[in-house]
HTML snippet that shows the backbone in 3Dmol.js (N, CA, C, O; Angstrom):
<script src="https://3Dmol.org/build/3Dmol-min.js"></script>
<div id="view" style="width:600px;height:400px;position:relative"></div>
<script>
const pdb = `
ATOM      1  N   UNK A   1       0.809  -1.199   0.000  1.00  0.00           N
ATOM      2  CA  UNK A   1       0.000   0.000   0.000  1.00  0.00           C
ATOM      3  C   UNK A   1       0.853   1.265   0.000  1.00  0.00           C
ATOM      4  O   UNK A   1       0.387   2.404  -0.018  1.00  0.00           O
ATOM      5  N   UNK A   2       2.078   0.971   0.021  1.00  0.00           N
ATOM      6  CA  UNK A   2       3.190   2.219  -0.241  1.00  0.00           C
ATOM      7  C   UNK A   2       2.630   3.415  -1.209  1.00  0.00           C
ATOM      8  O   UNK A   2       2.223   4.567  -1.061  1.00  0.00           O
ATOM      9  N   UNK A   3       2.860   2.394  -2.396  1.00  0.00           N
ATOM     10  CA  UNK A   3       2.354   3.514  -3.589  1.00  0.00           C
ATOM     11  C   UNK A   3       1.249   4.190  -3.798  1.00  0.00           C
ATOM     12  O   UNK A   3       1.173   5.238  -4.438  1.00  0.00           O
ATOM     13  N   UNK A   4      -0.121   3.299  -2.979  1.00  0.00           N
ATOM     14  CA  UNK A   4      -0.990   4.255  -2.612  1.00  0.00           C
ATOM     15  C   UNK A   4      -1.057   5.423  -1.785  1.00  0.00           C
ATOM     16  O   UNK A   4      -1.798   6.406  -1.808  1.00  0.00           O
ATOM     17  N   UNK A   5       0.102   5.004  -0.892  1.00  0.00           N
ATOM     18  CA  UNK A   5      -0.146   6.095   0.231  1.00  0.00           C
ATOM     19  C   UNK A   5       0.470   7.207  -0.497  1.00  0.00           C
ATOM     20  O   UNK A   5      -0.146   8.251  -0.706  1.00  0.00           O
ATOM     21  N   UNK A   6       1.745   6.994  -0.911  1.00  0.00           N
ATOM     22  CA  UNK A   6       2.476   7.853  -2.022  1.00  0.00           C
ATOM     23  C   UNK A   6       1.554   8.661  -2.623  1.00  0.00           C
ATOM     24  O   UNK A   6       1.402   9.849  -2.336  1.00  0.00           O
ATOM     25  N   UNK A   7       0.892   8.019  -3.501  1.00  0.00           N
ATOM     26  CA  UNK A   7      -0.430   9.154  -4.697  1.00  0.00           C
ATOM     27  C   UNK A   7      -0.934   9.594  -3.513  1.00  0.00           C
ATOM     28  O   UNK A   7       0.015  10.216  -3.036  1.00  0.00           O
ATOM     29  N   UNK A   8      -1.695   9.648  -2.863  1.00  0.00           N
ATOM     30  CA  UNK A   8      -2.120  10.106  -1.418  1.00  0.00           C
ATOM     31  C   UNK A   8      -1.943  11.259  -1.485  1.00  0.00           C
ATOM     32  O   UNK A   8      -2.522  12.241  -1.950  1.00  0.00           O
ATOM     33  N   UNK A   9      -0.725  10.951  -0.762  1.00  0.00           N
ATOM     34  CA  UNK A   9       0.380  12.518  -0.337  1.00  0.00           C
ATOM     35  C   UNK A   9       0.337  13.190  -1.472  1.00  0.00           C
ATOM     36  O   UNK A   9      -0.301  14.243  -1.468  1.00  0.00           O
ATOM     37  N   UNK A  10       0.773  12.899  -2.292  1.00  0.00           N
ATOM     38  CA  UNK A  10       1.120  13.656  -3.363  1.00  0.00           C
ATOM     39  C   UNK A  10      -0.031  14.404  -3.977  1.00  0.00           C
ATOM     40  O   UNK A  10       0.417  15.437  -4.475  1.00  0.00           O
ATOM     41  N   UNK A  11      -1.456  14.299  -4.162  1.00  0.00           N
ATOM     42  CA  UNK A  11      -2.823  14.451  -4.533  1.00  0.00           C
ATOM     43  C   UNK A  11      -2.774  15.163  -3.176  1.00  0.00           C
ATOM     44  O   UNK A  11      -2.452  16.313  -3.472  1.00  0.00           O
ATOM     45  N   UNK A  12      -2.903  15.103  -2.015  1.00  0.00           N
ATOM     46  CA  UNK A  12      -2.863  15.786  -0.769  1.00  0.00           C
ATOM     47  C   UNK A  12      -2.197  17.054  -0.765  1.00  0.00           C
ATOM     48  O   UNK A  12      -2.778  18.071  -0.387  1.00  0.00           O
ATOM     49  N   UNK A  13      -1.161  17.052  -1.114  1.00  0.00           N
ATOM     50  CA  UNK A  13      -0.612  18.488  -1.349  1.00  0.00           C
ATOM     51  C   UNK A  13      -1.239  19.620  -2.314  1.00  0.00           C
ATOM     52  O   UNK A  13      -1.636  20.769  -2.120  1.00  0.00           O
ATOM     53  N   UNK A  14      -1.121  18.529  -3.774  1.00  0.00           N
ATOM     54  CA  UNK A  14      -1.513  19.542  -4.822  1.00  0.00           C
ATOM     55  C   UNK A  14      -2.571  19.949  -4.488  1.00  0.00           C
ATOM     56  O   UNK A  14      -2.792  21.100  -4.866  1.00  0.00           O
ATOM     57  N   UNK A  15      -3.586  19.330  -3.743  1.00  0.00           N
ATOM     58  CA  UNK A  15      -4.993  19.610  -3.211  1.00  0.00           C
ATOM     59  C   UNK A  15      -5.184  20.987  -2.283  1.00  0.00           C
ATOM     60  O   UNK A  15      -6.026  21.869  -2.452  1.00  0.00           O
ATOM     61  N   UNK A  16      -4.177  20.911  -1.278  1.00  0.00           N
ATOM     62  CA  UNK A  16      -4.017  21.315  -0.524  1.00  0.00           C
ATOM     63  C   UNK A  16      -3.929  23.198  -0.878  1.00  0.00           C
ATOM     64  O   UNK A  16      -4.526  24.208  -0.506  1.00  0.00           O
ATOM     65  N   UNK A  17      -2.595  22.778  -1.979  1.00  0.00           N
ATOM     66  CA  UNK A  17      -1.743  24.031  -2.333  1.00  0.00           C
ATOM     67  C   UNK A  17      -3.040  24.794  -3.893  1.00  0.00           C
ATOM     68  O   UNK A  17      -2.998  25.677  -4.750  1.00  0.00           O
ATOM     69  N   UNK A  18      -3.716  24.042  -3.554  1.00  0.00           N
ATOM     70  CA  UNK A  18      -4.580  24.690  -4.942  1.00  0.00           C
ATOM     71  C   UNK A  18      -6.017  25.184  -4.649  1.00  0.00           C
ATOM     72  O   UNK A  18      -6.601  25.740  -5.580  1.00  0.00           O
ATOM     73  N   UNK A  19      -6.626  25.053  -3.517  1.00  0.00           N
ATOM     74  CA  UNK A  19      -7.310  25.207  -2.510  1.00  0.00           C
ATOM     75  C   UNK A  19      -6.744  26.089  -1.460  1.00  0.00           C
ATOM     76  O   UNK A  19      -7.461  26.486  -0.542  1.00  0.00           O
ATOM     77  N   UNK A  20      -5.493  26.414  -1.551  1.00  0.00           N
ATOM     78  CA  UNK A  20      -4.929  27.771  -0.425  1.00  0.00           C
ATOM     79  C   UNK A  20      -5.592  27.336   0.899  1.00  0.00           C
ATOM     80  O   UNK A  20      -6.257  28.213   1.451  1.00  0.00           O
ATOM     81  N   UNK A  21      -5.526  26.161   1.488  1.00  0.00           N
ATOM     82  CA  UNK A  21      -6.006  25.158   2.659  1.00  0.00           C
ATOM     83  C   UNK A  21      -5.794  26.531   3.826  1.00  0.00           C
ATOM     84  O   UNK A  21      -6.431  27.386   4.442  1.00  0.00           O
ATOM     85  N   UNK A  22      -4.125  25.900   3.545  1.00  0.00           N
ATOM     86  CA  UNK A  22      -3.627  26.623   4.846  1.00  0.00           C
ATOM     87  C   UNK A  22      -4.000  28.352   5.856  1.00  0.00           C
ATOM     88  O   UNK A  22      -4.124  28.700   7.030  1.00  0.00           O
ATOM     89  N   UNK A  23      -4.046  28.959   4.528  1.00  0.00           N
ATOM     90  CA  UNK A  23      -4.789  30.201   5.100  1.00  0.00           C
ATOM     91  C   UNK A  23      -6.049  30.096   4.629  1.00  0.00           C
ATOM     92  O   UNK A  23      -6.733  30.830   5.341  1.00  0.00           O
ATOM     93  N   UNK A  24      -6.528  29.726   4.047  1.00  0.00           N
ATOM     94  CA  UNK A  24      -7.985  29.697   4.139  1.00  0.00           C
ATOM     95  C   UNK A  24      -9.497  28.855   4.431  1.00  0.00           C
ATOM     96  O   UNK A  24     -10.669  29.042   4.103  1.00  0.00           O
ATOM     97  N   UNK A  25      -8.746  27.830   5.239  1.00  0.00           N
ATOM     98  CA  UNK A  25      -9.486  27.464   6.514  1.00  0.00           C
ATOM     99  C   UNK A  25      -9.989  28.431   7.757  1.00  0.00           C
ATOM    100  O   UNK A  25     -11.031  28.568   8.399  1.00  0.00           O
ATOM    101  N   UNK A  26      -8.567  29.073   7.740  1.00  0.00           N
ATOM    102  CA  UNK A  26      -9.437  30.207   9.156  1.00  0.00           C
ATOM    103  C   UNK A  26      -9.892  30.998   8.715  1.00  0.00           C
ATOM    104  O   UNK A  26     -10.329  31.793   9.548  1.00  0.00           O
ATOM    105  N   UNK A  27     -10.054  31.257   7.752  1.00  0.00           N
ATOM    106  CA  UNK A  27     -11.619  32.487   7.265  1.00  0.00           C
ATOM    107  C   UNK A  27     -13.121  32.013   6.998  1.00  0.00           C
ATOM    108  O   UNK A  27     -14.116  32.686   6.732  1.00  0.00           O
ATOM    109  N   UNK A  28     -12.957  30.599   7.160  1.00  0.00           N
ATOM    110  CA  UNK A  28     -13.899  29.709   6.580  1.00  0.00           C
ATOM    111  C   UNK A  28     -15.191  29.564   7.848  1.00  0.00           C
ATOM    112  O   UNK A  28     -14.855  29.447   9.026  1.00  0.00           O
ATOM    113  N   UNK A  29     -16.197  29.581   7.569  1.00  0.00           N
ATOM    114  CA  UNK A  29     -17.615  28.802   8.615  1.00  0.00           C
ATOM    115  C   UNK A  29     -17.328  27.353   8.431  1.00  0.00           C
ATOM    116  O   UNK A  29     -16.903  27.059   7.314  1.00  0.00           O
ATOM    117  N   UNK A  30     -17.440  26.597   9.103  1.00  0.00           N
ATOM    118  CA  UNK A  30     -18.067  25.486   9.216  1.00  0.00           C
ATOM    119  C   UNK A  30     -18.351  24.522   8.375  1.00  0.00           C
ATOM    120  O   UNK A  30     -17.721  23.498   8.110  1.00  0.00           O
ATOM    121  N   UNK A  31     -19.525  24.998   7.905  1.00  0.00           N
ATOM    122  CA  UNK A  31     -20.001  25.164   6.733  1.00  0.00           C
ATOM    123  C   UNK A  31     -19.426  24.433   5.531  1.00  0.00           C
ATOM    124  O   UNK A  31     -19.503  23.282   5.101  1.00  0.00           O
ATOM    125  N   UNK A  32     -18.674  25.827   5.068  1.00  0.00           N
ATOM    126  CA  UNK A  32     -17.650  25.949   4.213  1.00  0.00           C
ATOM    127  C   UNK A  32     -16.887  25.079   4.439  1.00  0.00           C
ATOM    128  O   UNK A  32     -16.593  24.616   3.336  1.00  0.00           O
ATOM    129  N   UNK A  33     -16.186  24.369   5.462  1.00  0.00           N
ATOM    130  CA  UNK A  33     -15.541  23.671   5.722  1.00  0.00           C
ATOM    131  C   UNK A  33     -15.898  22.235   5.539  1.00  0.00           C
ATOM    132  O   UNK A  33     -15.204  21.427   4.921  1.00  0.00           O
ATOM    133  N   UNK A  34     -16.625  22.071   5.913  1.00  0.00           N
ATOM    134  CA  UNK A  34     -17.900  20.763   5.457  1.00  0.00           C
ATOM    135  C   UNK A  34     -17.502  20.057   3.743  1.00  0.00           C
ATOM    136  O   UNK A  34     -17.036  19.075   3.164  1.00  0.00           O
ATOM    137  N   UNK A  35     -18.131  21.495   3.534  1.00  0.00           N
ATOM    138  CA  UNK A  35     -18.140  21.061   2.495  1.00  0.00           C
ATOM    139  C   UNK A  35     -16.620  20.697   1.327  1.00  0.00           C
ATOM    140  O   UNK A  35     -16.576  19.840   0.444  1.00  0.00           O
ATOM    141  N   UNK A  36     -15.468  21.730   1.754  1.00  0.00           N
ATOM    142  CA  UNK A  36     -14.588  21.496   1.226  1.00  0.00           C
ATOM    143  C   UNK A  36     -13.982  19.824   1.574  1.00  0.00           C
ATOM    144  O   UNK A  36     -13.395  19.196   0.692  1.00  0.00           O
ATOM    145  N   UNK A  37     -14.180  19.332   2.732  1.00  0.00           N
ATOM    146  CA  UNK A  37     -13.529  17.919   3.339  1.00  0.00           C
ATOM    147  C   UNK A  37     -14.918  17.026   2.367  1.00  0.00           C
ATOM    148  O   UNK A  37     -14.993  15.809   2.538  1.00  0.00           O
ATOM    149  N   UNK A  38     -15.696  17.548   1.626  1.00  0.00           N
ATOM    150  CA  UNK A  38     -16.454  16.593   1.191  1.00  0.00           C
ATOM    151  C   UNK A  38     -16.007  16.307  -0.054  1.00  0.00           C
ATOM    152  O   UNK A  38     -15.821  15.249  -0.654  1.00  0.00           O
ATOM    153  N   UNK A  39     -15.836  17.726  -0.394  1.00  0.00           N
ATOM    154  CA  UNK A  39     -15.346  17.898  -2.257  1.00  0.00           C
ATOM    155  C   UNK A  39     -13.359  16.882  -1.855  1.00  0.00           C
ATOM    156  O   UNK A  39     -13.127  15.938  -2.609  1.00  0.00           O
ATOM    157  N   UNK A  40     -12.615  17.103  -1.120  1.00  0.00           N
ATOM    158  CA  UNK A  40     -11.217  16.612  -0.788  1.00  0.00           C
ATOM    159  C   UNK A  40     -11.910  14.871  -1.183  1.00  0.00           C
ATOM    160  O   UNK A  40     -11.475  14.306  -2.186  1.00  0.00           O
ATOM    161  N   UNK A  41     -12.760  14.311  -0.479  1.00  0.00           N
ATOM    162  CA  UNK A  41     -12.975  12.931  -0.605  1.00  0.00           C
ATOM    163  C   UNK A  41     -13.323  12.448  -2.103  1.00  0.00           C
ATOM    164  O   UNK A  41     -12.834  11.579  -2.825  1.00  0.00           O
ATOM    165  N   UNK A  42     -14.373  13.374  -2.269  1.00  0.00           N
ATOM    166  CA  UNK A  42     -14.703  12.898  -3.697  1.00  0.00           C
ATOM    167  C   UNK A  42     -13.776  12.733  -4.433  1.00  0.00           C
ATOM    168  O   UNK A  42     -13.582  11.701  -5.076  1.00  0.00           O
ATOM    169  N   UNK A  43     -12.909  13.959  -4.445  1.00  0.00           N
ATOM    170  CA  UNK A  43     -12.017  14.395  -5.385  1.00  0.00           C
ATOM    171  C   UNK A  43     -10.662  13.188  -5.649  1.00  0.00           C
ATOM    172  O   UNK A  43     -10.111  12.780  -6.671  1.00  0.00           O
ATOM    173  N   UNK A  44     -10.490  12.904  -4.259  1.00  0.00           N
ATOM    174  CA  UNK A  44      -9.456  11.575  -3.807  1.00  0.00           C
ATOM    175  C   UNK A  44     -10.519  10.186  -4.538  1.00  0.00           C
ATOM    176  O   UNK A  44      -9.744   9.359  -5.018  1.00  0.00           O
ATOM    177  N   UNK A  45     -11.492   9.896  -4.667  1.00  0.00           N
ATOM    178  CA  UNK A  45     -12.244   8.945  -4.825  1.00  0.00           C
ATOM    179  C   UNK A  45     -12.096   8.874  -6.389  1.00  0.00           C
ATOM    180  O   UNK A  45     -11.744   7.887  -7.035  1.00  0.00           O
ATOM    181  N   UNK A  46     -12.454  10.197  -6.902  1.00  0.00           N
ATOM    182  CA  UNK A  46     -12.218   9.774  -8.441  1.00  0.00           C
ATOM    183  C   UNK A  46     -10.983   9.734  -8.989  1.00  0.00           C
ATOM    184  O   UNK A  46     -10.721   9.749 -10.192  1.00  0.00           O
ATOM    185  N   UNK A  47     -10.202   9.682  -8.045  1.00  0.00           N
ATOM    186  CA  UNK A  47      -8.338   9.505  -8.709  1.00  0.00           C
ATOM    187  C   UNK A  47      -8.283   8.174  -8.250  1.00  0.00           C
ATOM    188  O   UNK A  47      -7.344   7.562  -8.760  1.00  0.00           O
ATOM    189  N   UNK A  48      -8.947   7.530  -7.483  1.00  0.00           N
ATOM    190  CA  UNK A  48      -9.133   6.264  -7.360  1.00  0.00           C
ATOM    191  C   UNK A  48      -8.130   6.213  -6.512  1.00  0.00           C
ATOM    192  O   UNK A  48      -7.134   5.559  -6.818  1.00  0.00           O
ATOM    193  N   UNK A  49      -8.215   7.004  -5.090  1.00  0.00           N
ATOM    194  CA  UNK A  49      -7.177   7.042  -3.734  1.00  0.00           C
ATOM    195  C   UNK A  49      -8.887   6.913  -2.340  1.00  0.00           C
ATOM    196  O   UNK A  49     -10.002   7.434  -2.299  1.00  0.00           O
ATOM    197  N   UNK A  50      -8.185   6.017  -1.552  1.00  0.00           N
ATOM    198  CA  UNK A  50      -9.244   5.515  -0.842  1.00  0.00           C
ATOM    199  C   UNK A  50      -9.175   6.774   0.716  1.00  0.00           C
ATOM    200  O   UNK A  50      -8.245   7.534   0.986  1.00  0.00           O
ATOM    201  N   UNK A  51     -10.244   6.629   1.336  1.00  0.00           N
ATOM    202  CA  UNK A  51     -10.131   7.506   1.979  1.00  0.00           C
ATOM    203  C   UNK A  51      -9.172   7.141   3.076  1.00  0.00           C
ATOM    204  O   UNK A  51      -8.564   8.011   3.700  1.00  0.00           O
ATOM    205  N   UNK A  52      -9.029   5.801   3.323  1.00  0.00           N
ATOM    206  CA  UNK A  52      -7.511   5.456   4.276  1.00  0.00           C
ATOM    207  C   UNK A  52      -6.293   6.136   3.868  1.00  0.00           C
ATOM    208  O   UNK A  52      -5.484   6.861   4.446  1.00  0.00           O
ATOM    209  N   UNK A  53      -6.410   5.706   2.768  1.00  0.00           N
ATOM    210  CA  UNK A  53      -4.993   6.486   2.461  1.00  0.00           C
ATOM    211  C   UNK A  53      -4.677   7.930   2.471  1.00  0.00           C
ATOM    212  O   UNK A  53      -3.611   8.505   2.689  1.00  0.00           O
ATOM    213  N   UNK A  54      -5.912   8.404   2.169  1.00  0.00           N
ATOM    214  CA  UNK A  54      -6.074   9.931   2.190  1.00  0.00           C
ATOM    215  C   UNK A  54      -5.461  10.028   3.714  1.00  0.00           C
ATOM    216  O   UNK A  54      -4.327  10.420   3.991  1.00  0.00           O
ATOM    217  N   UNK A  55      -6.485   9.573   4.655  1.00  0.00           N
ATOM    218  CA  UNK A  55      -6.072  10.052   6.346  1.00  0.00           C
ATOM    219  C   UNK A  55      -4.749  10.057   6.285  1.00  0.00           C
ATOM    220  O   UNK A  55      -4.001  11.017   6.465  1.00  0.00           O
ATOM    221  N   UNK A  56      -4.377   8.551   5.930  1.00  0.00           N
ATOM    222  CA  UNK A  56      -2.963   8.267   6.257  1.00  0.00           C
ATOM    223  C   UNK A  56      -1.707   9.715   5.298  1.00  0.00           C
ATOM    224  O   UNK A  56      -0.726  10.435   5.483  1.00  0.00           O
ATOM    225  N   UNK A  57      -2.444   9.431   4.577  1.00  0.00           N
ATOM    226  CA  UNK A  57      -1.394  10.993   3.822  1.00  0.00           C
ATOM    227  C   UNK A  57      -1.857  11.902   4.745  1.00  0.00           C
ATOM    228  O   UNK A  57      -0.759  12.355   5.070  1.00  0.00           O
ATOM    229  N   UNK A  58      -2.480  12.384   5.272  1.00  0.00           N
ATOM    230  CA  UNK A  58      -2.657  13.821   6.304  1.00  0.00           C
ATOM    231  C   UNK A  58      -1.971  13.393   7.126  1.00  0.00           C
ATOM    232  O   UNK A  58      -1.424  14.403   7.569  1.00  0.00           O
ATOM    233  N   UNK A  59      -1.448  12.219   7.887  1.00  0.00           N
ATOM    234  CA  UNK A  59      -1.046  11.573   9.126  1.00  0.00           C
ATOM    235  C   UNK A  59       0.722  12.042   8.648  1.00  0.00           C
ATOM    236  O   UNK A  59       1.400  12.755   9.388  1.00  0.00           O
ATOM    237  N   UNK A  60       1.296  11.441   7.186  1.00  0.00           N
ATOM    238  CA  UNK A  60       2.396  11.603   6.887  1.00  0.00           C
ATOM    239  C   UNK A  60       3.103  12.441   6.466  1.00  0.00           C
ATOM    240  O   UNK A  60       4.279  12.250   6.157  1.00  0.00           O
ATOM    241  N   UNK A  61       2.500  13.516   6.383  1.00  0.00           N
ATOM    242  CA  UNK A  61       2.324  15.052   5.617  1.00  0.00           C
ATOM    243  C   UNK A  61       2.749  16.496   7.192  1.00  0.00           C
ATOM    244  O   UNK A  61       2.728  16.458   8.422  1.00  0.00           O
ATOM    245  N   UNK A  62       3.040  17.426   6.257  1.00  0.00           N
ATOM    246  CA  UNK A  62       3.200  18.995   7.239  1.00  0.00           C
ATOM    247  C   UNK A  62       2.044  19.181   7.847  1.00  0.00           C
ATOM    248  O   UNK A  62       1.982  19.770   8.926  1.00  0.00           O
ATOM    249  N   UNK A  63       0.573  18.510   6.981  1.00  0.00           N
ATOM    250  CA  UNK A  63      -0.622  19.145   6.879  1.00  0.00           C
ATOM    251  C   UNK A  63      -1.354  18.192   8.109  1.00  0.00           C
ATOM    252  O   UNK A  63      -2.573  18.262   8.267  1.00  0.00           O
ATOM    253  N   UNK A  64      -0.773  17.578   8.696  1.00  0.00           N
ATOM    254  CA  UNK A  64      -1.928  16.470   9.904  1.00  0.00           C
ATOM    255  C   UNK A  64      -2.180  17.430  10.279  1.00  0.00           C
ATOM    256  O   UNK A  64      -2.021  16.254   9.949  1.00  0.00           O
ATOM    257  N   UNK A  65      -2.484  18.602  10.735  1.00  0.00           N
ATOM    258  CA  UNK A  65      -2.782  19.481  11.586  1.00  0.00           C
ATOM    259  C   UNK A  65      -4.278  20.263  10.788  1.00  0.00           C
ATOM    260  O   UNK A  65      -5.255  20.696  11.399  1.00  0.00           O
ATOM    261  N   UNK A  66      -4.123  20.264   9.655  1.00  0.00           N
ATOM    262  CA  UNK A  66      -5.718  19.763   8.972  1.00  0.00           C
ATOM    263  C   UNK A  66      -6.191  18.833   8.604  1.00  0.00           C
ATOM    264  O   UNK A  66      -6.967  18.873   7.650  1.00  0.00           O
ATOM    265  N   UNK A  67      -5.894  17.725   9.214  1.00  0.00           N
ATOM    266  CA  UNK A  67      -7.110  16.538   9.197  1.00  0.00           C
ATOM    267  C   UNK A  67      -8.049  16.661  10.236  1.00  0.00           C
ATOM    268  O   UNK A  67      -9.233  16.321  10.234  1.00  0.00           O
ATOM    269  N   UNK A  68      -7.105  17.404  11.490  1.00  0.00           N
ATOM    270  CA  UNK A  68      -8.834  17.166  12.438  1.00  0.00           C
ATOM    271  C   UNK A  68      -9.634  18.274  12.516  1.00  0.00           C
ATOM    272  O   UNK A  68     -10.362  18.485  13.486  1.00  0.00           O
ATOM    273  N   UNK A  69      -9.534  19.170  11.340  1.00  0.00           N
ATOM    274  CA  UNK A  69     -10.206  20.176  10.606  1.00  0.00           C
ATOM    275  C   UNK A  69     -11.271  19.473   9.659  1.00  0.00           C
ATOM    276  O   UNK A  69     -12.458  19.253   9.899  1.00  0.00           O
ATOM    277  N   UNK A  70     -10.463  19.150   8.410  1.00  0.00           N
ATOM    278  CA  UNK A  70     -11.716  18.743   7.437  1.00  0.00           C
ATOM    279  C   UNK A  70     -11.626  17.284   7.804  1.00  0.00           C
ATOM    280  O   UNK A  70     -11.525  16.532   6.835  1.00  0.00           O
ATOM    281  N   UNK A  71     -11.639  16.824   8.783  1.00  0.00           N
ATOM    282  CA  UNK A  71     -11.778  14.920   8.304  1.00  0.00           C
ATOM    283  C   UNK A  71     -11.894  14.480  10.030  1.00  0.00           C
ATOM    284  O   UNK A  71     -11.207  13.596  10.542  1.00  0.00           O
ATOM    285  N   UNK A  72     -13.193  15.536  10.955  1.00  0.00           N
ATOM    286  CA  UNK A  72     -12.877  15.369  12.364  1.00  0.00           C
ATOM    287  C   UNK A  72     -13.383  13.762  12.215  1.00  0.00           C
ATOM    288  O   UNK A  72     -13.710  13.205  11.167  1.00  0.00           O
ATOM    289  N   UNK A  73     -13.356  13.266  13.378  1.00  0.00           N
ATOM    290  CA  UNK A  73     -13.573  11.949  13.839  1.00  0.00           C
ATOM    291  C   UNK A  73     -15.197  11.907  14.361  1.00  0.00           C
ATOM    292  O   UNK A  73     -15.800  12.759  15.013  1.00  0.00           O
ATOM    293  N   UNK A  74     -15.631  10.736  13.888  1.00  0.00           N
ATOM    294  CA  UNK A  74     -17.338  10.740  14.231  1.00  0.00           C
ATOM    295  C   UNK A  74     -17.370  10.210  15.363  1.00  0.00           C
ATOM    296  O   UNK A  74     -18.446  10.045  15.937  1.00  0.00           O
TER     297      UNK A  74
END
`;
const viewer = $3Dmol.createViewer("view");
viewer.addModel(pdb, "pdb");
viewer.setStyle({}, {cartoon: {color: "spectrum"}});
viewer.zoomTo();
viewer.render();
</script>
């Protein structure tokens, strides 16, 4: 599952960096936020990256510190 986790990360960033995550989460409602961690899944789903791996790329990444932003725990 290396190479998955790999595309992961890598889809995780560009995601990240193209979406301006980092500063623009804290301007964001809720809401907004919702919905962006919904569009992140889909978006990972149709590159055909599972949502484990997704976590696990937030887990292996600068960015864990927005997973328990868009991807809190139920």
């Amino acid at each position: 599952m290396i190479l998955g986790r790999q595309r992961a990360e890598n889809f995780l960033v560009e995601w990240v960096e193209k979406y301006d995550l980092i500063q623009g989460c804290s301007g964001r409602d809720q809401t907004q936020i919702e919905q962006l961690a919904r569009r992140l899944i889909a978006d990972a789903e149709a590159e055909g990256i599972s949502e484990i791996d997704l976590t696990e790329a937030f887990n292996e990444t600068r960015y864990s510190a927005l997973a328990d932003l868009l991807m809190p725990k139920t």
